[in-house]
Every structure is written in structure tokens, then in C-alpha cells.
C-alpha positions in Angstrom: 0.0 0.0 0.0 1.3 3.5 -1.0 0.4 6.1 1.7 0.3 9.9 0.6 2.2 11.3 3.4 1.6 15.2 2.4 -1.9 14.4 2.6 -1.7 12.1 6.1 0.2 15.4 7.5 -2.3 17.6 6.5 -5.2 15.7 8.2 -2.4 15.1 11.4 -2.9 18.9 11.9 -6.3 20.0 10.4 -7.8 16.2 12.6 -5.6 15.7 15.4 -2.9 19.1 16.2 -5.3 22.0 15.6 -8.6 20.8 17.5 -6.6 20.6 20.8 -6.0 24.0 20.5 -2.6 24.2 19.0 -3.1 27.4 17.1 0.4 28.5 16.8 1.2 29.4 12.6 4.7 28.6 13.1 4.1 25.5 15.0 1.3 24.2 12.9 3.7 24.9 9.5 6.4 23.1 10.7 4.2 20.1 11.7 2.8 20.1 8.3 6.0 20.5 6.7 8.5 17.8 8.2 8.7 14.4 7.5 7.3 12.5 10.8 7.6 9.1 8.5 11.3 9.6 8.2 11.6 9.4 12.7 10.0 6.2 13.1 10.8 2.4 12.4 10.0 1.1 8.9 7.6 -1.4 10.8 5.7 1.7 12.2 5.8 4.1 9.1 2.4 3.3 8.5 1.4 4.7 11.7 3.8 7.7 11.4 0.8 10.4 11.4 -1.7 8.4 13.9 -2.9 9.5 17.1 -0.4 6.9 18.8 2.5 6.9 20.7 5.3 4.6 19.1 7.9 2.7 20.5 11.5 3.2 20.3 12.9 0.6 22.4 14.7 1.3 25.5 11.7 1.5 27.7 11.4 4.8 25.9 8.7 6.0 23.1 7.6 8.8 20.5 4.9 11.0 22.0 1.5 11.7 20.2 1.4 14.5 17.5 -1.0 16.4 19.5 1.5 16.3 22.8 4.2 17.7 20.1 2.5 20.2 19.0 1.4 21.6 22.7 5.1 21.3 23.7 6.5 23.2 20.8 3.3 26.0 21.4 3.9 26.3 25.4 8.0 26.5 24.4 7.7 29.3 21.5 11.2 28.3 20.0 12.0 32.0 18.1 15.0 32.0 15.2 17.1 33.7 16.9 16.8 31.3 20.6 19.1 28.5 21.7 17.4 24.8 23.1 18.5 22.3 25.2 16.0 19.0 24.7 16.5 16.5 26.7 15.5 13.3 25.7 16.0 12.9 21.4 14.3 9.3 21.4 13.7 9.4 17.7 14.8 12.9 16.6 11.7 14.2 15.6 10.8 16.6 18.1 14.3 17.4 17.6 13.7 18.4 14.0 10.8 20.2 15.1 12.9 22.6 17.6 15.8 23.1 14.8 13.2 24.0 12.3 11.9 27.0 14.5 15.2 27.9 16.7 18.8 29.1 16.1 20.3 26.0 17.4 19.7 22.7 19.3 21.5 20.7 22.3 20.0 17.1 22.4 20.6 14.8 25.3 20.0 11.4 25.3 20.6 8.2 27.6 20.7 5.8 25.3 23.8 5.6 22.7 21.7 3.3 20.2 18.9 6.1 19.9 21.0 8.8 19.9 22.8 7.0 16.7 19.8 6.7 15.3 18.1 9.9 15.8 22.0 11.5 14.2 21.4 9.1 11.1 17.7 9.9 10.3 18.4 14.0 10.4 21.2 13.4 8.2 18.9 11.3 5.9 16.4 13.5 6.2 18.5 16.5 4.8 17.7 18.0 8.6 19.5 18.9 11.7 22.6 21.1 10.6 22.0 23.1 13.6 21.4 19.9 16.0 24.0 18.7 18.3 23.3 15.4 20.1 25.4 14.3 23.2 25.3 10.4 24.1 24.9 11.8 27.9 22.4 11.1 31.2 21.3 14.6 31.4 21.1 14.3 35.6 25.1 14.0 35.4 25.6 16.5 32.8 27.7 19.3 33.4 27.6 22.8 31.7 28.1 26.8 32.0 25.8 27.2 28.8 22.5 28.5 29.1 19.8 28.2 26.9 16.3 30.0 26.1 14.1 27.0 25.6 14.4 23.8 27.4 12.6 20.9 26.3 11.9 17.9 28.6 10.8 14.9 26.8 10.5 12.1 29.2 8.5 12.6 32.3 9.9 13.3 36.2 8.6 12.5 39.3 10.0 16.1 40.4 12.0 18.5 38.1 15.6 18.3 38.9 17.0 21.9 40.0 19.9 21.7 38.1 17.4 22.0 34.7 16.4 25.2 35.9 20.3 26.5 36.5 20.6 25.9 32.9 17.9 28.6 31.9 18.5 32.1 30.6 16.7 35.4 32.2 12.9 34.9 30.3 14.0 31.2 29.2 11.2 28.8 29.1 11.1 25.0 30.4 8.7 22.7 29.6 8.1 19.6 31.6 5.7 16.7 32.3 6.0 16.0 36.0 4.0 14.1 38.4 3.1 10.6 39.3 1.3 7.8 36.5 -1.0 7.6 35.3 -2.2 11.2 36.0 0.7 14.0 35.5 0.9 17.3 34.6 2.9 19.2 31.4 4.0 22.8 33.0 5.9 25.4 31.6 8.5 26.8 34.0 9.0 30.9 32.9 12.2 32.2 34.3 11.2 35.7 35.8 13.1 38.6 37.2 11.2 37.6 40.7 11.6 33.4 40.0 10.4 31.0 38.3 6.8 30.9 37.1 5.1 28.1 36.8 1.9 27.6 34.4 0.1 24.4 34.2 -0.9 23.3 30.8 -3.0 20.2 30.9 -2.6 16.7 32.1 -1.1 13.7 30.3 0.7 10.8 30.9 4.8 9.8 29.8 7.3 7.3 30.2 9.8 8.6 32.7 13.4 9.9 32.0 15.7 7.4 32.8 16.6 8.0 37.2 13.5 10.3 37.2 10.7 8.4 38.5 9.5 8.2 41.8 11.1 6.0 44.6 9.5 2.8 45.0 6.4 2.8 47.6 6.8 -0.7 50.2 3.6 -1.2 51.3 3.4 -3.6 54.4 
């Protein structure tokens, strides 16, 4: 079967993206204009545009398009703005951030995925601003800071040392909480602190060291 994927984008926004009030033009043209089918495994391309998460192996998966597009709408990546993801699983959200900012750090666990998420920008003629570090992000160590930060992977609580790495007026996004009911935030670095909005609930595979400690019950 041959699958039109200009038209399986289009109905990924117009069905999915746009009715969960992601309303964002830059957002919803860079949705529309990448090529999810090029991120995922050949045995999933078919489900490249559903309204799925896909796995990626590692415990780890690819999040829905309509949790991609609220991230990238709560995050407001401008051209001129420097990101820090962490978590690249399969790259896409990764092509996503590149597409709409100066430049992109990527962080990921896993060596294999990282690999992998390298190889399909390259394929894909994508990523030329895109570095990705085979690194655990809770050991990382850096005096950069960075206007966007995206979290990929849920966290039982948000590590402070994500916040450290946050420009004046930088922007985190984060799902945080405990399954199967969390919460995505966006964490607005202010003159006064850190603001926190909530954006709606959801539910993620943790980052790897980021879920909550085990509950014994006697």
C-alpha cells in the first residue's frame, strides 16, 4: 500500500494538532511540513501520522502529534533562541525545535537512539543546527544556558539543576508528576523566580533515574 504522506500530514494537523488548540502558525507549519515518516521504524511508518505513541525501544517512546504540538506551542522556539532537549528518542521533536530555533543541544541516555536519531536528520536532509550528546542529562555538566528547554520524558520532580541551565525569560517545559495522571508545566524564568503555568494533564514514560522511589507497602 502507497500512503500519501503530504496528505496524512495535513489531516495530522487540520484532525488531530489544531482541534486541541494548538493554534500557533509557526508551529502548525512546521508540523505540516516535516517528515514525521522519516523518525520512526520502517515497521511503524504506516502509523507515522496516527494518534499513537510509538515505541522506540529502551523502555522509551515517541509522544503523540498532539503532545508535540502543545510542547512546541507552550515552548515558543523564536530564530534567533538557543534549546537544550533532553531526551532525542527518535529525533523528531528534535527536527521540530531546529526547524523553529537558532540551534539545538539534544541529550540522550541511550547511545543506540542517539545513533539513530543522528542518522535519520542526516537522511532527512535536517539537523545542521542539531547537536546530540550520548549523555544522562542528571550527570551532565555545563556553563551554557539556553532560552528554551525541552523535557521529553516525564519526572517525578524537576531536577534543579534544569532550571540552573535557563537564561533570564527562558522557558522550560516539563511533564511531572506521578502515573498515570501527570501534569505538562511550563516553568518561565522571571526577574522575581520561576513561574510556573500548568498546561494540561497527560501521561509519559519517565526519563531514565527520574521516577519516583518505589512505595513498600506492608
Amino acid at each position: 500500500m502507497t500512503i500519501n504522506y503530504t496528505q496524512a500530514r495535513e489531516n495530522m494537523v487540520e484532525q488531530q494538532v489544531r482541534p486541541w488548540d494548538v493554534l500557533d502558525a509557526r508551529v502548525l507549519e512546521t508540523l505540516a511540513t516535516l517528515p514525521r515518516e522519516a523518525f520512526v521504524a520502517e515497521s511503524h511508518r504506516a502509523l507515522a501520522y496516527a494518534d499513537l505513541e510509538l515505541p522506540l525501544g529502551h523502555g522509551q517512546s515517541m509522544a503523540k502529534p498532539v503532545i508535540e504540538g502543545r510542547t512546541l506551542q507552550a515552548l515558543k522556539p523564536q530564530a534567533d533562541e538557543d534549546v537544550l532537549e533532553i531526551g532525542t528518542g527518535s529525533g523528531y521533536l528534535t527536527a521540530c525545535l531546529a526547524h523553529l530555533a537558532r540551534e539545538v543541544v539534544s541529550l540522550e541516555i541511550h547511545p543506540e537512539l542517539a545513533d539513530a536519531a543522528r542518522a535519520r536528520l542526516d537522511a532527512a536532509g535536517l539537523g545542521s543546527n542539531v547537536r546530540i550528546d550520548a549523555v544522562d542529562a542528571l550527570s551532565w555538566e555545563t556553563d551554557r544556558r539556553f532560552d528554551v528547554i525541552c523535557v521529553t520524558g516525564a519526572v517525578a520532580t524537576l531536577p534543579p539543576r534544569f532550571l540552573q541551565w535557563l537564561r533570564p525569560g527562558g522557558r522550560l517545559f516539563v511533564v511531572q508528576g506521578v502515573s498515570p495522571v501527570m501534569e505538562a508545566v511550563l516553568h518561565v524564568a522571571d526577574v522575581n523566580g520561576t513561574r510556573i503555568e500548568s498546561l494540561f494533564e497527560t501521561d509519559l514514560p519517565y526519563l531514565v533515574g527520574a521516577a519516583p522511589a518505589p512505595q513498600f507497602v506492608f
